[in-house]
FIKEGU-772360 format. One record per residue (C-alpha): residue in one letter; x, y, z. Coordinates in Angstrom, 3 decimals, padded with zeros to 6 digits, always signed. Layout:
<nubas>
<nuba 'A'; <X; Y; Z>>
...
</nubas>
This chain:
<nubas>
<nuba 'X'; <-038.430; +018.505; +010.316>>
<nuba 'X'; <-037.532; +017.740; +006.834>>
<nuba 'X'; <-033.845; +018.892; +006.946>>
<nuba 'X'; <-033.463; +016.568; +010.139>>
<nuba 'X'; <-034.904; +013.777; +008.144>>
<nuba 'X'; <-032.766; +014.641; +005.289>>
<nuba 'X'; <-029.384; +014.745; +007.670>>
<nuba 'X'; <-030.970; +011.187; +009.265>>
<nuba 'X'; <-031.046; +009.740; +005.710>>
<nuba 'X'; <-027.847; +010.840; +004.438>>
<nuba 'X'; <-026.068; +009.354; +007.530>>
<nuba 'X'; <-028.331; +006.140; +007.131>>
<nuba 'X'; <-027.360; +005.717; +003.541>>
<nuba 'X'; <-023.466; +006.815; +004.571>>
<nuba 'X'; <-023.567; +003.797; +007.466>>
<nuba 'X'; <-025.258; +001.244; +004.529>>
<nuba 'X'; <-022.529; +001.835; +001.935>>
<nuba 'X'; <-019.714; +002.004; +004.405>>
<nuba 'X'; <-020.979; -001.809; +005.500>>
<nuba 'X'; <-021.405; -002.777; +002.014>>
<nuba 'X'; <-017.836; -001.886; +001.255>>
<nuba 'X'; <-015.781; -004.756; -000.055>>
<nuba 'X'; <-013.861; -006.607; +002.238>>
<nuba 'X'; <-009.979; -006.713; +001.710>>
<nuba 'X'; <-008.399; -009.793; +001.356>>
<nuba 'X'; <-004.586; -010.553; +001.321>>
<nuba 'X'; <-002.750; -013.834; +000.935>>
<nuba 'X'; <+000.355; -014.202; +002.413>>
<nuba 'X'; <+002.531; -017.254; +001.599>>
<nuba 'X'; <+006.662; -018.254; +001.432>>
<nuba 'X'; <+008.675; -020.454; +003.094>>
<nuba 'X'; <+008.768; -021.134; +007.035>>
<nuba 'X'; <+009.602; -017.176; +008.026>>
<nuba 'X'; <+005.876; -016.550; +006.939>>
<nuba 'X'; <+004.534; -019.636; +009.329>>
<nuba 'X'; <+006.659; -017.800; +012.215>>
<nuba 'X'; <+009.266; -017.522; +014.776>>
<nuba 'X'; <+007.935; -014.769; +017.048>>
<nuba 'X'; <+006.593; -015.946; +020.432>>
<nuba 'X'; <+003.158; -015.026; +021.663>>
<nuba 'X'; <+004.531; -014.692; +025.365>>
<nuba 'X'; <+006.565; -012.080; +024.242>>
<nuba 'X'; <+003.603; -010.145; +022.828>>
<nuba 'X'; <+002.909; -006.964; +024.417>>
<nuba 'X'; <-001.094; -006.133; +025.808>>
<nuba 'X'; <-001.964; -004.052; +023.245>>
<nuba 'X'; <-000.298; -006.705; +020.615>>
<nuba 'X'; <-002.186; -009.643; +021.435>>
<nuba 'X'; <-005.613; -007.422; +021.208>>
<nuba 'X'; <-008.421; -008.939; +018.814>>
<nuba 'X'; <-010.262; -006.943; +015.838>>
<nuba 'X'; <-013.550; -007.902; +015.266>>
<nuba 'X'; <-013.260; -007.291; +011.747>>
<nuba 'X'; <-010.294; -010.033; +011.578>>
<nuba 'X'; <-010.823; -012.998; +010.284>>
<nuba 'X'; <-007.788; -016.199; +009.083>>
<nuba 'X'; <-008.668; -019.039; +007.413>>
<nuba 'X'; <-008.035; -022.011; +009.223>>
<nuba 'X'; <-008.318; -024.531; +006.135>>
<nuba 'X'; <-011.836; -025.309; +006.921>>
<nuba 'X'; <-013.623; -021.582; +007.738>>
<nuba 'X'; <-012.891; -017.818; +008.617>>
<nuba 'X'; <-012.528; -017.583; +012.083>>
<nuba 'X'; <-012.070; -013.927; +013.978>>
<nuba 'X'; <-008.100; -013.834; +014.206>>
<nuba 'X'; <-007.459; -013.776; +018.136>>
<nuba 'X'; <-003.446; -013.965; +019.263>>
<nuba 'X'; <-002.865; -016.467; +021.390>>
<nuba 'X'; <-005.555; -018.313; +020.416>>
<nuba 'X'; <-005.946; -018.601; +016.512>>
<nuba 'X'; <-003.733; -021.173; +015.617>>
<nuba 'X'; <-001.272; -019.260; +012.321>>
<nuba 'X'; <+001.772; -021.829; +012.909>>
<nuba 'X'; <+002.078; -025.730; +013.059>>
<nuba 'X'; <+003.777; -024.729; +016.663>>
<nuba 'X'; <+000.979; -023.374; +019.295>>
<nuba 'X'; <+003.048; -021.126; +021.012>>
<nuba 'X'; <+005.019; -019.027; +017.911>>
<nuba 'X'; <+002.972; -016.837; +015.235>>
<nuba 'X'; <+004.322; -015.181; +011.650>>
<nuba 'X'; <+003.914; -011.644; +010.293>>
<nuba 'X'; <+000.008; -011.345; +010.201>>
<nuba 'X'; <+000.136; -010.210; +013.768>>
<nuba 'X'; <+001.768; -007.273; +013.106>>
<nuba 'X'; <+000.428; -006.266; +009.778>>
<nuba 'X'; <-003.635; -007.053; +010.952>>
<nuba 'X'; <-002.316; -004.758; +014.092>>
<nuba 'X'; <-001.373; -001.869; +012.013>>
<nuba 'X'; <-004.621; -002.014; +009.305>>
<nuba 'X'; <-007.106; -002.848; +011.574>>
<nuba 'X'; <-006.484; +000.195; +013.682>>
<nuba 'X'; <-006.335; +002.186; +010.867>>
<nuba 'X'; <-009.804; +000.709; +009.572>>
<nuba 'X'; <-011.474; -000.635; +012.552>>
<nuba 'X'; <-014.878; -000.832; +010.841>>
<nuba 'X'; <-013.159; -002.575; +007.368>>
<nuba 'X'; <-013.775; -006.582; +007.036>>
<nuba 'X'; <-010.258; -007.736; +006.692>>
<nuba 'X'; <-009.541; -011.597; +005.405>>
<nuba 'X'; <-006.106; -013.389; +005.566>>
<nuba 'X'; <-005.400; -016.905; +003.937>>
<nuba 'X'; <-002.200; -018.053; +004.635>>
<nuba 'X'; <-000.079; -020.949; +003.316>>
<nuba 'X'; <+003.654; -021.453; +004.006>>
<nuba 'X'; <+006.051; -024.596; +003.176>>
<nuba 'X'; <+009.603; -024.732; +005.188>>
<nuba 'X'; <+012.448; -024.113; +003.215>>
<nuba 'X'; <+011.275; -024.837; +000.302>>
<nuba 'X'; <+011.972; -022.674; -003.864>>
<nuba 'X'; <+009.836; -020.637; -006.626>>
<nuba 'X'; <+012.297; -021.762; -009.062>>
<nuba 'X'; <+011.419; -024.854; -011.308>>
<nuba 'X'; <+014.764; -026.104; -010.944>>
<nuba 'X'; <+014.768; -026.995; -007.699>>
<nuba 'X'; <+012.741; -030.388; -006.185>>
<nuba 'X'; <+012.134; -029.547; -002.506>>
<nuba 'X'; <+016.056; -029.024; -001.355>>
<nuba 'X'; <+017.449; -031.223; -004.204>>
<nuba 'X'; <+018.748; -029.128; -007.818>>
<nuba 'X'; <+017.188; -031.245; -010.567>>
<nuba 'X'; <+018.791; -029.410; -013.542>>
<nuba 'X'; <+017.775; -027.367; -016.258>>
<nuba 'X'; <+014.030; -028.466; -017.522>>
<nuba 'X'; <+011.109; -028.352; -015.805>>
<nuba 'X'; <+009.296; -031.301; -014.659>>
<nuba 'X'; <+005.903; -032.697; -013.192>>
<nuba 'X'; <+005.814; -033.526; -008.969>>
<nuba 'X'; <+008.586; -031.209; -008.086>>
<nuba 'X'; <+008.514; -029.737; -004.340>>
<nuba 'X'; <+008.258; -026.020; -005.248>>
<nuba 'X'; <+006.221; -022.580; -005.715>>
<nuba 'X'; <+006.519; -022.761; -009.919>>
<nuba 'X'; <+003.588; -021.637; -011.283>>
<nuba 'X'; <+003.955; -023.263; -014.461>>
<nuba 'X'; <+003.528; -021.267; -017.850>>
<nuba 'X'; <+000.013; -021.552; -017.636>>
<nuba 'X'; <-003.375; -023.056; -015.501>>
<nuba 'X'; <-002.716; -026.656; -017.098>>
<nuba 'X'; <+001.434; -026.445; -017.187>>
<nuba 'X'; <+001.643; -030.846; -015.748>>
<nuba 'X'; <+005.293; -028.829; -014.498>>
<nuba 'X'; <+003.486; -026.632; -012.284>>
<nuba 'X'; <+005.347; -027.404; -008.744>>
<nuba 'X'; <+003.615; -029.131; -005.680>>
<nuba 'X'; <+003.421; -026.132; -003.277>>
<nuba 'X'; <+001.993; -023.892; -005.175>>
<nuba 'X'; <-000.906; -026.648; -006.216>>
<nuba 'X'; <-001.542; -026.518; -002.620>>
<nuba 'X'; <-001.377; -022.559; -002.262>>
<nuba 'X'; <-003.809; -022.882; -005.174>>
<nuba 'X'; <-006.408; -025.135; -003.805>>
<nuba 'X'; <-005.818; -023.347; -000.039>>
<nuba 'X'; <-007.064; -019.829; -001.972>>
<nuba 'X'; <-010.254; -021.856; -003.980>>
<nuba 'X'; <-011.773; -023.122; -001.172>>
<nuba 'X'; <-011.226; -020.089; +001.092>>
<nuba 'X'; <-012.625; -017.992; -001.472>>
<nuba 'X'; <-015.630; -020.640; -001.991>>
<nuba 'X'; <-016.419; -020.012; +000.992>>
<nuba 'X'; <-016.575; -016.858; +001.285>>
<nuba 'X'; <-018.720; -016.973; -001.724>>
<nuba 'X'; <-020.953; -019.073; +000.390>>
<nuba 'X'; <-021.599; -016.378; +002.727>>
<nuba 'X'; <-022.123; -013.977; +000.455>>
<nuba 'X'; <-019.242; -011.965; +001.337>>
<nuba 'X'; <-018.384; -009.867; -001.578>>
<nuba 'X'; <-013.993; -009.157; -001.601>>
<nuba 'X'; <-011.453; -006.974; -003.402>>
<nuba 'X'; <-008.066; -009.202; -003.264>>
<nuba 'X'; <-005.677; -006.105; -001.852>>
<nuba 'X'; <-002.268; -007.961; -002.006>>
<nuba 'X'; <+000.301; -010.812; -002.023>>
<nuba 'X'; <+002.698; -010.722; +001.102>>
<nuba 'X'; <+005.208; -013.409; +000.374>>
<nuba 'X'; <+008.385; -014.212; +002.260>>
<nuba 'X'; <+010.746; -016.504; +000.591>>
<nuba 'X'; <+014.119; -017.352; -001.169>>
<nuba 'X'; <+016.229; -018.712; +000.883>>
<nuba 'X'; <+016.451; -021.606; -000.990>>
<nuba 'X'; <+016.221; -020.136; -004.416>>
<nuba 'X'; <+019.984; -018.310; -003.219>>
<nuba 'X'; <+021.775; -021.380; -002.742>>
<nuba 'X'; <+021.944; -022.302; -006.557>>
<nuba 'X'; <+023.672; -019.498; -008.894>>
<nuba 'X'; <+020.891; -019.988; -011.873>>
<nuba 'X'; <+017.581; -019.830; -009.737>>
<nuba 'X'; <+019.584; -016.965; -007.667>>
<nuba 'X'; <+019.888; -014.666; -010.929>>
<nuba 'X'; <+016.593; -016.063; -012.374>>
<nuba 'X'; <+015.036; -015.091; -009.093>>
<nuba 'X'; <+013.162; -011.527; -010.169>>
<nuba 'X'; <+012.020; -013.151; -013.652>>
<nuba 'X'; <+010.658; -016.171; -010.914>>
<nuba 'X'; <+008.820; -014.190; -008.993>>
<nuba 'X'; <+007.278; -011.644; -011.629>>
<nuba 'X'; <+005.886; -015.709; -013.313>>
<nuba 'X'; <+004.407; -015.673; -009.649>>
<nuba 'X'; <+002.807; -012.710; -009.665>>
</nubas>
């Protein structure tokens, strides 16, 4: 009797910690290849299935990430990478809380140089359309988009604060440069750009 109560507490306490685990949270952010081109009709069955353990932020809450019907892209019908890379870790952790934030701005650089599609020189300056990070937290040169991606990851993580839904941030999945290619100087600064990211 006591060795069966034992076993029954061991596996209790297993199923407790393995619910307590941290959930993993990625944030994946670029240019308009990370909103998405794929279409959902062309999804297979098995592609458009929905993990419990999902969930995107929608700019306002978590909700469970369902193809098809969990709006990722400013266009209803298309979706970006998240499809595939939930697909692949949720089957590989089906019982592993999995959060994805997402923020993505068309065509637009890293590099301070740029304003949006316009090359404003050498110096960096406050109100350009861009990912620059600035040197630091209160850098006035720090670049539009990635004020956004900034206030995008607060208030997701606020809120998951909110509901007490302890995290461990996993990774970064960013998809972008286009635009930092078509100038020679934010082309070669482009690895020193992105480690300022990171």
């Amino acid at each position: 009797m006591k060795l069966k109560t034992l076993v029954f507490c061991a596996a209790l306490a297993a199923s407790v910690l393995s619910y307590a685990a941290p959930a993993k949270l990625y944030i994946f952010s670029g240019q308009s290849n990370m909103q998405g081109l794929g279409k959902l009709k062309e999804l297979t069955k098995e592609q458009k299935k929905s993990y419990s353990n999902v969930h995107y932020w929608n700019g306002k809450e978590f909700v469970k990430l369902i193809p098809g019907v969990t709006r990722t892209s400013t266009r209803k019908d298309e979706f970006g990478p998240e499809i595939g890379f939930v697909n692949a870790l949720a089957q590989k952790n089906p019982d592993q809380p999995i959060y994805i934030i997402k923020h993505y701005a068309s065509g637009q650089p890293l590099h301070w140089g740029w304003n949006r599609n316009k090359w404003e020189g050498e110096k960096p300056s406050p109100k350009r359309g861009n990912f620059y990070p600035g040197k630091n937290t209160g850098d006035p040169n720090m670049g539009k988009h990635y004020k956004r991606l900034k206030t995008i990851f607060t208030n997701a993580l606020a809120d998951l604060k909110k509901k007490g839904v302890s995290y461990n941030i996993k990774g970064i999945l960013w998809m972008q440069g286009e635009q930092d290619s078509k100038h020679e100087k934010s082309a070669t600064e482009y690895a020193q750009c992105l480690k300022r990211f990171y």
